[in-house]
C-alpha positions in Angstrom: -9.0 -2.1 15.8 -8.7 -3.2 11.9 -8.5 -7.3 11.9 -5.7 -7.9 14.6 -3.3 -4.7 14.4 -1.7 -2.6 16.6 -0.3 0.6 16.6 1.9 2.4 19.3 0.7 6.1 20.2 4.4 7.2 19.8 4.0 9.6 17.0 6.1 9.4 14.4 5.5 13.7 14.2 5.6 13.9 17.4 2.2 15.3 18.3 0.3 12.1 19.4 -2.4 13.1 17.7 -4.5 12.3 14.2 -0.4 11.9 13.2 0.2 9.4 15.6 1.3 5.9 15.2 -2.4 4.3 16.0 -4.0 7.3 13.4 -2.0 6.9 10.4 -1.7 2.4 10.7 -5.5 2.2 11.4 -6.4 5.1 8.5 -4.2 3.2 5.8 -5.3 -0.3 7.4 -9.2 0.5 7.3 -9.1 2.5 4.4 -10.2 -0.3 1.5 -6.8 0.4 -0.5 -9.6 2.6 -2.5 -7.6 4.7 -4.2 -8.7 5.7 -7.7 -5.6 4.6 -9.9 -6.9 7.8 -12.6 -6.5 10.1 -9.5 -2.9 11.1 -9.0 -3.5 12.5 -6.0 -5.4 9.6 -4.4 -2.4 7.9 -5.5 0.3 9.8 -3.9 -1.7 9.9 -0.4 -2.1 5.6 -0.8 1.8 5.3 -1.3 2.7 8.1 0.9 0.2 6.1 3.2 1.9 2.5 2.2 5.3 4.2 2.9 4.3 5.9 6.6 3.2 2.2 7.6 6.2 0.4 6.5 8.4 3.7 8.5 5.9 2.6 11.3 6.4 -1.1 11.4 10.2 -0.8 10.9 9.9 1.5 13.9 8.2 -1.1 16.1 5.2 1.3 15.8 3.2 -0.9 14.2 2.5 -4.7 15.1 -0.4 -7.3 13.3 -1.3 -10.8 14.8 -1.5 -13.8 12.3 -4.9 -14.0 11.5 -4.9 -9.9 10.4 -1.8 -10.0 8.3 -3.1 -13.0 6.2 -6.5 -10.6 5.5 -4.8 -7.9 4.4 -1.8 -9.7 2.1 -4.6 -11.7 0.6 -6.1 -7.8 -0.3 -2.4 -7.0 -1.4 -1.5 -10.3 -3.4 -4.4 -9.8 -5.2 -3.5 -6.2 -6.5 0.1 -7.4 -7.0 -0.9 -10.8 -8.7 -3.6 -8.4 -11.3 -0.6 -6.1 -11.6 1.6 -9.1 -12.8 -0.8 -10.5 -14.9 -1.8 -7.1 -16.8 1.0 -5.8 -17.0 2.0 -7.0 -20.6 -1.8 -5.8 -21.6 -0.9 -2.7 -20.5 2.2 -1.9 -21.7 -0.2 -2.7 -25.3 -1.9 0.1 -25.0 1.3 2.1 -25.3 1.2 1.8 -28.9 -0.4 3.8 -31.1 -3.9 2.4 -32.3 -4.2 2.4 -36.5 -7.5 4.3 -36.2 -7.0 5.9 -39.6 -5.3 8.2 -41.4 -7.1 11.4 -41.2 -5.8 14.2 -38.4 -8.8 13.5 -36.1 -8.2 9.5 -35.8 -4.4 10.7 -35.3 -5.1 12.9 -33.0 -7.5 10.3 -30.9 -4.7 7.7 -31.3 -2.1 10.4 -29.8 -4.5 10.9 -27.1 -5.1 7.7 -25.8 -1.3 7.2 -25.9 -0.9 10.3 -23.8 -3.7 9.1 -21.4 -2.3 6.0 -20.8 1.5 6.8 -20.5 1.8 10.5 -21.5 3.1 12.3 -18.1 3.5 11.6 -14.2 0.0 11.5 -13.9 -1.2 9.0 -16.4 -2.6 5.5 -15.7 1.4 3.5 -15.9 2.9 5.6 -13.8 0.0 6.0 -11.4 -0.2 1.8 -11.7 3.4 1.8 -11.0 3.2 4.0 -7.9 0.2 2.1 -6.4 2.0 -1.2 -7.1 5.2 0.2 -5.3 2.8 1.2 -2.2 1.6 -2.3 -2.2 4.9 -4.2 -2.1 5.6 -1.4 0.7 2.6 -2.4 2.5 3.0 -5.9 2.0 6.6 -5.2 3.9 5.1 -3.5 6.4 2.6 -5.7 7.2 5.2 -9.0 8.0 7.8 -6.2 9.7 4.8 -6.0 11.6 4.0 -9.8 12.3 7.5 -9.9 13.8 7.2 -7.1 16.1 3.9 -8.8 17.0 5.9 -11.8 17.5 8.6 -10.1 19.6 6.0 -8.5 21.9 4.7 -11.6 23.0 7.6 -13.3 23.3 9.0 -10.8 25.8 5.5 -10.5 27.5 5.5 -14.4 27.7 9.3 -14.4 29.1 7.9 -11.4 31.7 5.5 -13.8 32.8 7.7 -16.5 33.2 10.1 -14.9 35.1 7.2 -13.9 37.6 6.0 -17.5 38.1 3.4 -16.9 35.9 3.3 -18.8 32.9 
């Protein structure tokens, strides 16, 4: 099991299988946070992914011990803290570069405009989206240090209550 988590087999579809709890935590957990931010499609499966885990560990499906959550929010701040500190670079390269006057360096200068912010699927939005699934992960991930915590709480006050502590 990735770095200290747990994952109940209750499915949140309800089949227990690849879908359940354990399949879709570990898959997002172990996955690298790999997604190609040019790929809108790798980027809608990471923040559908992100999204799915924080569901999970709001459910109590989904539970990390200490040592685990600090791994993976170090992963996570470090996107996030990029994020904040590019951000202003980025939103530079909404403007139109001077390349010239003639139709072709107008046309490249539209271009890279368009690349960079033109639709759904550019490199902002898709920068947005991954930095939205990373705040939901990061969410998750201490929703999921709780339920840790609860757990052994209430298997510590079992064992109590047996004479066993």
């Amino acid at each position: 099991m990735a770095g200290g988590a747990s994952f109940s087999e209750d499915s949140l579809a309800g089949d227990g299988g690849d879908n359940s709890g354990a399949g879709a935590g570990a898959e997002f957990l172990t996955s690298g946070f790999t997604a190609d931010v040019t790929d809108s499609e790798q980027v809608e499966r990471f923040q559908s992914g992100a999204a799915r885990l924080k569901e999970m560990a709001s459910n109590g499906q989904f539970a990390i011990n200490e040592e685990g959550m600090r791994r993976y929010l170090k992963a996570i701040d470090l996107f996030l803290d990029g994020y904040k500190d590019q951000e202003l670079n980025l939103r530079q390269l909404t403007q139109r570069a001077k390349l010239g006057s003639s139709p072709f360096a107008m046309e490249v200068a539209d271009h890279n405009v368009k690349v960079i912010d033109g639709d759904e699927q550019s490199l902002i939005p898709n920068l947005e989206k991954m930095k939205a699934a990373f705040e939901d992960a990061r969410e998750a991930l201490l929703a999921a240090r709780r339920n840790y915590d609860e757990t052994e709480e209430a298997y510590s006050m079992t064992f109590r209550n047996m004479g066993l502590d």
